[in-house]
C-alpha positions as CSV (number, residue, x, y, z in Angstrom):
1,X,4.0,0.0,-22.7
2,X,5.9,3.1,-22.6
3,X,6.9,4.8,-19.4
4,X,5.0,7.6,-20.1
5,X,1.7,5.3,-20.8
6,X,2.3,3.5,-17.7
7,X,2.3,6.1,-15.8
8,X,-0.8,7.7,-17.2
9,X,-2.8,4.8,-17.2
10,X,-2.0,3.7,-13.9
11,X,-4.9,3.5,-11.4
12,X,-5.9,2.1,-7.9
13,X,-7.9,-1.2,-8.1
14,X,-9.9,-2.5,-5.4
15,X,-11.3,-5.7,-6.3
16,X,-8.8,-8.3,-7.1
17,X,-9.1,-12.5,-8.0
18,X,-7.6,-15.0,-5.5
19,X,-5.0,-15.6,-8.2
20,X,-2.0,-15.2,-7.1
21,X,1.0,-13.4,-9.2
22,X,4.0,-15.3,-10.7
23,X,6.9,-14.8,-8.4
24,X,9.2,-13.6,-10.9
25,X,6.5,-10.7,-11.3
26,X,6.6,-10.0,-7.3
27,X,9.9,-10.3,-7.7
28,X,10.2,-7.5,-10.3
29,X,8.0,-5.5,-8.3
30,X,10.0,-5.7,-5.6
31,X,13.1,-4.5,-7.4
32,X,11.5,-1.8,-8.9
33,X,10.5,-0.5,-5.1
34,X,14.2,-1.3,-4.2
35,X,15.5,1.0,-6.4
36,X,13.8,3.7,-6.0
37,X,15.3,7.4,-4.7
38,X,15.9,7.8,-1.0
39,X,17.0,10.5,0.8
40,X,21.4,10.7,0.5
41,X,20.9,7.1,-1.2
42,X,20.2,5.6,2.4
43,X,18.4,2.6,1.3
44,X,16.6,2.3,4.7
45,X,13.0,1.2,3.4
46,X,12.3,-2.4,4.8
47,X,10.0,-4.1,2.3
48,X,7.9,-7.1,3.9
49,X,6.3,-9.3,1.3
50,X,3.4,-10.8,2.7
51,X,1.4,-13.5,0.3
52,X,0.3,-15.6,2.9
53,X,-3.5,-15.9,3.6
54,X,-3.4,-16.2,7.3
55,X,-1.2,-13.5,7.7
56,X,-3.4,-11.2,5.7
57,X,-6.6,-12.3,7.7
58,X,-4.7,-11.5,11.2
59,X,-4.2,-8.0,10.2
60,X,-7.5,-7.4,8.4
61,X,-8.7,-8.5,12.6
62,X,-6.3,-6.0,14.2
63,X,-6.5,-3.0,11.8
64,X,-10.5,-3.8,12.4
65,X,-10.3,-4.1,16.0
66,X,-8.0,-0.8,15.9
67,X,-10.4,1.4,14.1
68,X,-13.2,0.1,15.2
69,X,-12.6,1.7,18.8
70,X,-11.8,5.7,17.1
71,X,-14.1,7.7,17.0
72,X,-15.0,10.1,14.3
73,X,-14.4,13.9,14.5
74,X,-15.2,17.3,12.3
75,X,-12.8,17.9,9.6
76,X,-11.2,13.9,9.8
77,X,-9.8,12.9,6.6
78,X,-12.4,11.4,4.9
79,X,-10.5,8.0,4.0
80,X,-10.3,7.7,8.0
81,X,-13.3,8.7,9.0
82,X,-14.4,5.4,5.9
83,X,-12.1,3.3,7.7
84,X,-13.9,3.5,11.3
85,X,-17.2,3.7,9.9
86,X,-16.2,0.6,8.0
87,X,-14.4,-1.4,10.5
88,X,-17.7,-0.5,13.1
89,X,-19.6,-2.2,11.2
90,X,-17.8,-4.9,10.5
91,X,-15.6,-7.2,7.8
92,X,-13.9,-4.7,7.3
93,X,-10.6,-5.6,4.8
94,X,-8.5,-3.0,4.5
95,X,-6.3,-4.3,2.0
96,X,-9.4,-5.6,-0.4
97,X,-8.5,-9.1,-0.7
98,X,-5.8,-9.1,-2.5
99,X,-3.6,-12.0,-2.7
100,X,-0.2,-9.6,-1.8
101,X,0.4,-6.5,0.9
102,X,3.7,-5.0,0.3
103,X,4.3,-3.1,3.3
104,X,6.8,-0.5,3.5
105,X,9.0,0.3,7.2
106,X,11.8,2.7,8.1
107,X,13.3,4.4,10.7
108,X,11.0,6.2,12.7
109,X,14.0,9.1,13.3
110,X,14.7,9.4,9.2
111,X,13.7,12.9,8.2
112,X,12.5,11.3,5.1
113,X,10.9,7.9,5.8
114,X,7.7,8.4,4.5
115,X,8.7,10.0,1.1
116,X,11.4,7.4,0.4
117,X,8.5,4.8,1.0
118,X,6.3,6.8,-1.3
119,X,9.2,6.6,-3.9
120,X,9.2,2.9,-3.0
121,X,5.7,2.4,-3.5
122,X,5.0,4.8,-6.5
123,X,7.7,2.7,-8.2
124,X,6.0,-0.2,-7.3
125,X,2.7,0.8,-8.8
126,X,4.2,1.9,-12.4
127,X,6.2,-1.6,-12.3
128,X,2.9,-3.7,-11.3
129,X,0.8,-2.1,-14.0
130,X,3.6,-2.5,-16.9
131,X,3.2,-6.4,-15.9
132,X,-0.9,-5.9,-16.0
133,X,-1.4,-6.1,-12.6
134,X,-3.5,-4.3,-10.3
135,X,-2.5,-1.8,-7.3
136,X,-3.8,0.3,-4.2
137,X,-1.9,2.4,-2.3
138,X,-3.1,1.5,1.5
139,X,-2.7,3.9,4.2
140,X,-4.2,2.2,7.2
141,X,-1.0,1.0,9.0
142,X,0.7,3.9,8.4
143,X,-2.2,5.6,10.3
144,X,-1.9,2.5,12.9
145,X,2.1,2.6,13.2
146,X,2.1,3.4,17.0
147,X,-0.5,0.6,17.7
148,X,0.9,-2.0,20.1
149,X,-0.9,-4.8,18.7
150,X,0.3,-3.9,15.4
151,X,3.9,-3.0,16.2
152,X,4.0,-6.7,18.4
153,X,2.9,-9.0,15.1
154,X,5.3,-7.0,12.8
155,X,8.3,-7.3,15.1
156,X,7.3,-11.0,15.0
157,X,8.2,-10.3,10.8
158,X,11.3,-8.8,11.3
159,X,10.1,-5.2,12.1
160,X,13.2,-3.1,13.9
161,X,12.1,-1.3,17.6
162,X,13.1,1.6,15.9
163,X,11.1,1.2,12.0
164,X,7.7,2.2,11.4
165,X,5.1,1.4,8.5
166,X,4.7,4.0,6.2
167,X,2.8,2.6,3.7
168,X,1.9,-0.5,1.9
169,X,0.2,-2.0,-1.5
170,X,-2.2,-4.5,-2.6
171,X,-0.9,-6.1,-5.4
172,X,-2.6,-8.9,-7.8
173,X,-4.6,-9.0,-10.7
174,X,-7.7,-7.1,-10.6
175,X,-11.1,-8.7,-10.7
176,X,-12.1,-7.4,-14.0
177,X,-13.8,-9.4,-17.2
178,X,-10.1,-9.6,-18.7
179,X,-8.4,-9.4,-16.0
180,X,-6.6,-5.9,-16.6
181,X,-6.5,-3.2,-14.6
182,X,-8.7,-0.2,-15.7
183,X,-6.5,1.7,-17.3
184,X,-8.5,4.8,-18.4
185,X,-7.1,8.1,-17.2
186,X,-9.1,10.3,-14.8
187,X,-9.8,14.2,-15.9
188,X,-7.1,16.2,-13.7
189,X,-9.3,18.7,-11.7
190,X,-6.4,19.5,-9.4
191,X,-2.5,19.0,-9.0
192,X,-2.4,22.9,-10.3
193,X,1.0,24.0,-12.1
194,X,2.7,28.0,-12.1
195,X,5.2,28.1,-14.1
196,X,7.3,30.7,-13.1
């Protein structure tokens, strides 16, 4: 698939098999979120890899436990305001199941740490669907990256006092009939362009 094409057809999936992805795939993945642009080439996004099922399940509990104590407020971001309700009521799995969470840190000080992560994990989502896999963008510990709870089982990963998360992806392949992301292109209705 062309570059172009990939980038085009690329959209967020949210139901994803057990399977899990070849590690030369993850490991491609990875790369491609490695090299990414960064703000004066400072390399400073810490990528942590996480395929393992108890590890996934004991931050599905804390992001639940987290979220499920906010309370909602006019004019909320909607995504946020679906994350409380959800994680109120209960089961709620932020990251959808899937069999990887690529979470994205860096320093909490770096004028650009969240748009060298967003490099990181657009990257990441072009690579993934060129090797017909399925991603999501997930923004939940990002919006949890002063929780203690949170911030304690990271460090327990590797997580720097001074790094935050600033974004993460659900990787894997998606739980479709063939197994392929949907690929169809949404209409633009925004993203508006002046050419001057």
């Amino acid at each position: 698939m062309k570059v172009y094409d990939c980038i085009l057809t690329r959209r967020s999936t949210r139901s994803f098999l057990e399977e899990m992805p070849e590690e030369e795939s993850l490991k491609m993945i990875v790369e491609a979120g490695r090299h990414a642009p960064s703000g004066g080439n400072s390399q400073s996004t810490h990528f942590f890899v996480i395929k393992d099922a108890g590890v996934l399940e004991k931050l599905a509990e804390l992001v639940e436990n987290a979220f499920s104590k906010m309370e909602i407020y006019e004019g909320m971001y909607r995504s946020m305001v679906s994350s409380i309700t959800r994680a109120k009521k209960g089961g709620y799995i932020f990251h959808y199941n899937a069999p990887v969470l690529i979470v994205t840190a860096n320093k909490k000080d770096y004028g650009n740490n969240i748009a060298d992560c967003a490099c990181a994990l657009e990257n990441m989502m072009i690579c993934a669907n060129s090797l017909d896999m399925g991603t999501c963008w997930i923004n939940q510990l990002k919006w949890l990256n002063e929780d203690p709870a949170l911030l304690e089982y990271f460090r327990g990963f590797g997580l720097k006092e001074d790094e935050r998360i600033y974004g993460a992806l659900a990787v894997g392949y998606a739980a479709t009939e063939d197994g392929l992301p949907v690929r169809k292109p949404l209409p633009r209705t925004g993203n508006e362009v002046t050419v001057i």
